[in-house]
C-alpha positions in Angstrom: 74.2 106.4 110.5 76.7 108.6 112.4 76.3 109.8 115.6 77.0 113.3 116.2 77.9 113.6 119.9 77.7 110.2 121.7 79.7 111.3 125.6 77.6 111.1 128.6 79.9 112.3 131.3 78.2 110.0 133.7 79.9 107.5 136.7 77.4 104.3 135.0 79.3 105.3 131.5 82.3 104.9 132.5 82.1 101.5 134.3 80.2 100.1 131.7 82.6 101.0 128.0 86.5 102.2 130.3 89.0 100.0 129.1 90.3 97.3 131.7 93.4 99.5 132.6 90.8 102.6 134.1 88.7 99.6 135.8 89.8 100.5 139.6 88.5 104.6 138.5 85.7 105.3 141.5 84.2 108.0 139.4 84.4 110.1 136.5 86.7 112.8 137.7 89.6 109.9 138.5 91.2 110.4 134.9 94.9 109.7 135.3 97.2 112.7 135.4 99.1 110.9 132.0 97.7 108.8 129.4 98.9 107.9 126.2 98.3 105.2 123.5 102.2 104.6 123.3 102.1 102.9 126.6 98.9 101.1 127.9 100.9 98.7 130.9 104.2 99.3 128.9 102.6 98.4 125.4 102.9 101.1 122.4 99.7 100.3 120.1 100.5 102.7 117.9 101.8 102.2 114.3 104.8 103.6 112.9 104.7 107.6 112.2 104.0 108.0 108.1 104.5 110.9 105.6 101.3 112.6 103.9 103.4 114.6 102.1 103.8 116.6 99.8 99.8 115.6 99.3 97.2 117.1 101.8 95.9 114.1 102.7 95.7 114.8 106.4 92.6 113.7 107.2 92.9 110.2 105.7 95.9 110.3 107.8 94.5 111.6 110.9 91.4 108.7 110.6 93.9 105.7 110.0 96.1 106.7 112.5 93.1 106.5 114.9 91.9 103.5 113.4 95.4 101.4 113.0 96.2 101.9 116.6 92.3 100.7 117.7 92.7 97.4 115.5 96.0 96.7 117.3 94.2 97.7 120.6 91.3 95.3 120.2 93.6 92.3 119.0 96.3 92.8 122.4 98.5 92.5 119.1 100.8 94.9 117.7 100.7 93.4 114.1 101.5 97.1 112.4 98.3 97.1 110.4 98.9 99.8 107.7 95.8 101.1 106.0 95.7 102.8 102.9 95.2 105.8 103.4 95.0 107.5 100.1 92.3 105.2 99.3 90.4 106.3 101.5 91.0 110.0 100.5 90.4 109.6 97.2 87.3 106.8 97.4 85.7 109.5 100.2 85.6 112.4 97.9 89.0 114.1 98.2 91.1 116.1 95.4 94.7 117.3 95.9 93.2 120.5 93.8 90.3 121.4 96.3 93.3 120.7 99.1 91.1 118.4 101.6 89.2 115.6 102.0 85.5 116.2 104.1 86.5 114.2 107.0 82.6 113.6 108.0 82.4 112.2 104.2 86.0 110.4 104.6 84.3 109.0 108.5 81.1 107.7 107.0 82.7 106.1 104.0 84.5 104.2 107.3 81.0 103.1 108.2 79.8 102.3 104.7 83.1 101.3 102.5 85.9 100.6 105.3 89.4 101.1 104.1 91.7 98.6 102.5 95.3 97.9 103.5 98.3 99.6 101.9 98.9 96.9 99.1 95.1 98.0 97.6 96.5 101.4 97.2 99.7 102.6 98.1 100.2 106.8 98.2 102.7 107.3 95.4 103.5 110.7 96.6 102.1 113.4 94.5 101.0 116.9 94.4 98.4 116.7 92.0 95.7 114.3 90.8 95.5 111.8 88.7 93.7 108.7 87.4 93.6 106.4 90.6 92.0 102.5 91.1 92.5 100.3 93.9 93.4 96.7 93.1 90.8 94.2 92.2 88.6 92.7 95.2 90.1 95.7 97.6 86.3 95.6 99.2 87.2 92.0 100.7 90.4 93.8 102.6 88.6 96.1 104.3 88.2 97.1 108.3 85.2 99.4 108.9 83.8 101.6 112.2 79.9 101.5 113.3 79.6 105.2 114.3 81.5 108.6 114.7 81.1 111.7 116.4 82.5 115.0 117.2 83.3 115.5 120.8 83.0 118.4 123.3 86.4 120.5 123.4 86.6 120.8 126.8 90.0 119.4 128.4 88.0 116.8 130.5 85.8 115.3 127.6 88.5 115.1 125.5 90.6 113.0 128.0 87.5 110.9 128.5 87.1 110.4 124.5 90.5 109.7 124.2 90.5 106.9 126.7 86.9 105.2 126.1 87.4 105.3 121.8 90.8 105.4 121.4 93.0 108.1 119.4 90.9 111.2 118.0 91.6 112.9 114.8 91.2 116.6 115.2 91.4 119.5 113.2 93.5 122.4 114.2 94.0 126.0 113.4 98.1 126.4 112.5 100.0 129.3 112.9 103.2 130.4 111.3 105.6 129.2 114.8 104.2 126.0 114.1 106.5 125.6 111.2 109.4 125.7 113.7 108.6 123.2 116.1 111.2 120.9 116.8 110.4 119.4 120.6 109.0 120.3 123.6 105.6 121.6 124.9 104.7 124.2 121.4 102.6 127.1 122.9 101.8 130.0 120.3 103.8 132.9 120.5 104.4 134.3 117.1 102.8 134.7 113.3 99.9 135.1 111.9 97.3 132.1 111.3 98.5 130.4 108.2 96.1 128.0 107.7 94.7 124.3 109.3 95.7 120.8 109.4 94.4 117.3 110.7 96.4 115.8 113.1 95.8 112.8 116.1 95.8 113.1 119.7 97.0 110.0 121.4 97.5 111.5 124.9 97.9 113.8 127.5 100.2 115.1 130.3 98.5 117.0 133.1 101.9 118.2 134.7 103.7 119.4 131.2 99.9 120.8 130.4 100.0 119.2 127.1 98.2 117.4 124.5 100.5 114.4 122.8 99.5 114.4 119.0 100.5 112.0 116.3 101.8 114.2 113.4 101.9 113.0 109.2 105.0 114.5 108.7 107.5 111.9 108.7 109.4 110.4 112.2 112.3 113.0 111.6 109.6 115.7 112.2 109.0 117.4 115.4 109.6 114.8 118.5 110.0 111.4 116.0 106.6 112.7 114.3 105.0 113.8 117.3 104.2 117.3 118.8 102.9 118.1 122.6 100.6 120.7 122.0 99.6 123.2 125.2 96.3 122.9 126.4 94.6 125.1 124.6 90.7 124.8 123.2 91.6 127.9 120.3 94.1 124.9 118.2 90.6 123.6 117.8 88.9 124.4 114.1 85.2 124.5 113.7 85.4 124.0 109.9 82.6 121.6 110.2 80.0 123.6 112.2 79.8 124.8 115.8 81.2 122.1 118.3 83.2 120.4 115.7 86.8 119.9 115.7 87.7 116.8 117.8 86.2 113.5 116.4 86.1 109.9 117.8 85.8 106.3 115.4 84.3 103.6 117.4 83.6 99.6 116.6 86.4 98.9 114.7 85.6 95.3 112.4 86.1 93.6 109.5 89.4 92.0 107.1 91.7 92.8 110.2 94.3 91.0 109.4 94.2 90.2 105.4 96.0 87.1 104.0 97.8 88.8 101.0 101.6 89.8 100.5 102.6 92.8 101.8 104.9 94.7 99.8 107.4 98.1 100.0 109.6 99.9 98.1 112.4 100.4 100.6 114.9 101.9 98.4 115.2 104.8 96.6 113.5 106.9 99.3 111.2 109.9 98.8 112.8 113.0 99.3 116.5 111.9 98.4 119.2 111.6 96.1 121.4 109.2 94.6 124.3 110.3 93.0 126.3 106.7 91.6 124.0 104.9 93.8 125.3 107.0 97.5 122.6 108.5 99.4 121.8 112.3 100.0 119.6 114.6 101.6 117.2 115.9 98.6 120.2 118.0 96.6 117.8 119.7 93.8 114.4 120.2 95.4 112.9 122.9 92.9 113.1 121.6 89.7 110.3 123.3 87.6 107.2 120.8 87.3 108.9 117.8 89.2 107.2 117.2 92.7 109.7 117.3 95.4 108.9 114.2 97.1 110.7 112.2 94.1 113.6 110.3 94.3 116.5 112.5 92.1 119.0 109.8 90.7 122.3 110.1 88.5 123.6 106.7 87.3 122.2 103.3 88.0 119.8 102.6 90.9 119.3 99.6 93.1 115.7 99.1 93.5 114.9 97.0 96.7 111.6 95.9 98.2 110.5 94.3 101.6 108.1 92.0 101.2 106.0 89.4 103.5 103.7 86.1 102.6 104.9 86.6 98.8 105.9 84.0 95.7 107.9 86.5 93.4 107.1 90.2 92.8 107.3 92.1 89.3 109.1 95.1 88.6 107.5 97.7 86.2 108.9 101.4 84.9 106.2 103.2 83.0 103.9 100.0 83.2 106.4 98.0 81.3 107.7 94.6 82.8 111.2 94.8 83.3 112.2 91.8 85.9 110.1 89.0 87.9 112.1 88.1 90.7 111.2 85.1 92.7 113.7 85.3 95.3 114.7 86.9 98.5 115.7 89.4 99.3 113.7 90.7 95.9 115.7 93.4 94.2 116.5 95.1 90.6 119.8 97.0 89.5 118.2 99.6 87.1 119.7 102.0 84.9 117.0 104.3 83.2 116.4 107.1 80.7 116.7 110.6 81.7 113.2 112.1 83.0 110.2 111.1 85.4 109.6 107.7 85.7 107.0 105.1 87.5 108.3 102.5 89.1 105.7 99.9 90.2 106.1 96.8 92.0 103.6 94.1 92.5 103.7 91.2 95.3 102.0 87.7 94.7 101.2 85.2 97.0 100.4 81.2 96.1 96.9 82.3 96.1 97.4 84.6 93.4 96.2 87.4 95.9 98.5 90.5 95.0 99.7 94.1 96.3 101.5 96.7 95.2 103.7 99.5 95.3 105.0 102.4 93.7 107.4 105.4 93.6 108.1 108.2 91.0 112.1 109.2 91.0 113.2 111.6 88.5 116.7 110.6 86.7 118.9 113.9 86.0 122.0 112.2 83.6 
C-alpha cells in the first residue's frame, strides 16, 4: 500500500532513519550547505547517465535512477546495477502513443512486481510500440521498494527527502530555454512552456542556489547528463494532484545482484553512422519512417558485444541465427541487406540462465 506523504520534520526523525554521514546533525535545521549522491565521503553511488531516447520513457528512467543508486547505497558497493527500465514502463501501464507512463502506477508496480535487470528487457530504442516480453523467469531478477510517497516542495523538505530516501524522481514543467542548456546553474529566462519531463534530483548546493538533477538524455547532454536547476518550487508539476510533483522510493530489496550474464551491444551505436565501417555523428537523421535513434550503415558492420559471467552468446538479424560465438572478446563481421534490420544478441551462462540485447540500424547501400 503506498504511502502518500510519509516526512515528519521532527529532531526524533531524523536521529532515528539519517544516514551515518548526517549522524553528528544536533537538529533538523543542520542540513549541510552541499549534498549530493555523487560523493557520500568521496564515494559516487550513482550509476552511469543513460539515454531514454527517442522514447518518452522518463519516468521509468527517473524511478531506476532513484532506485540503482539506493541498491548501490545499501550494499557500500558500487556494482553498476542497471535495471530495465523499459520493462518497467511497459509492464506498469505505459505506451509510447499515450507519451507517459503513470508514475504512481509505474511506483506501485515497484511495490508489487519490482523491476528486472537490463538483460530481462533491454530498451531497443524506438518511437513507437510494439509487441514486447521480458525473458522467461524475469520475476526471479527482480529488486522491489515497500512504500512511496510524494514529498512537500518546499526547499527544506526536499533536502531532508533527498538525504533520508535517497535520489527523488520529480516531475517538472519545461520551458523552451531548457532546450539550450549546456552547463551551469539554468534559471528560466525565455520561451513559452513547452511541455513536462521526469527527471532525478541527486543533490543540492546552497551557495550556487541549485538543485543537481540526474538527466536521461545521454552523458554528452547538459553537464555529462546532469543539469543544476535554480531553486525554484514553479519547475515542480502537479500532474498528479495538489502537492504532487517530488516523489521518494524507500526499502529497496530483493534479486540485488542476479547471477546471470550480462550482455551489451557496444558497437554500432544509437545515433551514428558507419560509412565502410568509420564512425560518424548521425549523417541522415530524417529519413521518412526510420526512427532516428538507429544506427545508419553503408558497407559491412562489425558487431561487438561486452559481456560478463557468459559461455557463448548468439547473434540474430530478423530473429534468424546467424553466428554462436563462444569466445572473447565475442564479435560478428556482418554485411546485410539494404533496409531496417533487428539485431539481437543473447548471453548464456553454464546455468543456462540467459540475457539479451538488441539494436535496430538501418543499412542505406
Amino acid at each position: 500500500m503506498k504511502k502518500i506523504v510519509i516526512l515528519i520534520t521532527t529532531f526524533l526523525l531524523i536521529i532515528t532513519f539519517q544516514p551515518n554521514f548526517l549522524a553528528d546533525s544536533e537538529s533538523i535545521s543542520d542540513l549541510p550547505s552541499f549534498f549530493s549522491w555523487n560523493n557520500i565521503k568521496g564515494v559516487d553511488y550513482s550509476t552511469p547517465v543513460k539515454n531514454q531516447a527517442p522514447a518518452p520513457t522518463c519516468e521509468a528512467y527517473a524511478l531506476c535512477a532513484a532506485l540503482e543508486t539506493k541498491l548501490q547505497y545499501n550494499q557500500k558497493e558500487r556494482y553498476t546495477p542497471d535495471l530495465s527500465e523499459t520493462h518497467l514502463y511497459f509492464y506498469a501501464g505505459g505506451t509510447y502513443r499515450a507519451g507517459y507512463v503513470n508514475i504512481e502506477d509505474a511506483a506501485d508496480y515497484l511495490i508489487e512486481h519490482g523491476v528486472p535487470d537490463e538483460g530481462c528487457y533491454p530498451d531497443p530504442h524506438r518511437p513507437f510500440d510494439y509487441p514486447y516480453t521480458s525473458v522467461e523467469g524475469w520475476e526471479n531478477r527482480t529488486v522491489k521498494i515497500t512504500e512511496w510517497g510524494w514529498v512537500d516542495r518546499d526547499e527544506e523538505s526536499i533536502k531532508e527527502a533527498l538525504i533520508e530516501y535517497g535520489p527523488l524522481p520529480a516531475c517538472f514543467n519545461l520551458y523552451k530555454d531548457f532546450n539550450y542548456y549546456t552547463g551551469g546553474v539554468y534559471k528560466h529566462t525565455f520561451g513559452t512552456r513547452r511541455g513536462g519531463h521526469v527527471m532525478t534530483i541527486f543533490g543540492y548546493d546552497d551557495e550556487k542556489q541549485c538543485w543537481i538533477i540526474k538527466n536521461s538524455g545521454g552523458s554528452d547532454w547538459g553537464e555529462d547528463g546532469y543539469i543544476r536547476m535554480h531553486y525554484d518550487s514553479t519547475w515542480f508539476a502537479e500532474w498528479y494532484g495538489e502537492g504532487t510533483g517530488v516523489m521518494y522510493i524507500d526499502g529497496a530489496y530483493g534479486n540485488i545482484q542476479p547471477d546471470v550474464p550480462k550482455v551489451y551491444i557496444t558497437h554500432p551505436k544509437i545515433f551514428h553512422s558507419y560509412i565502410q565501417g568509420t564512425e560518424f555523428s548521425q549523417l541522415f537523421r530524417n529519413i521518412p519512417n526510420i526512427q532516428k535513434a538507429a544506427p545508419r550503415i553503408i558497407g559491412p558492420i562489425d558487431i561487438t558485444v561486452t559481456a560478463e559471467n557468459t559461455e557463448k552468446i548468439e547473434f540474430y538479424v530478423d530473429e534468424e541465427l546467424k553466428k554462436v560465438d563462444e569466445q572473447d572478446p565475442f564479435e560478428w563481421k556482418a554485411s546485410l541487406t539494404r533496409g531496417l534490420h533487428i539485431i539481437k544478441t543473447i548471453a548464456y551462462d553454464t546455468d543456462g540462465d540467459i540475457s539479451r540485447d538488441l539494436l535496430d540500424v538501418f543499412v542505406l547501400f
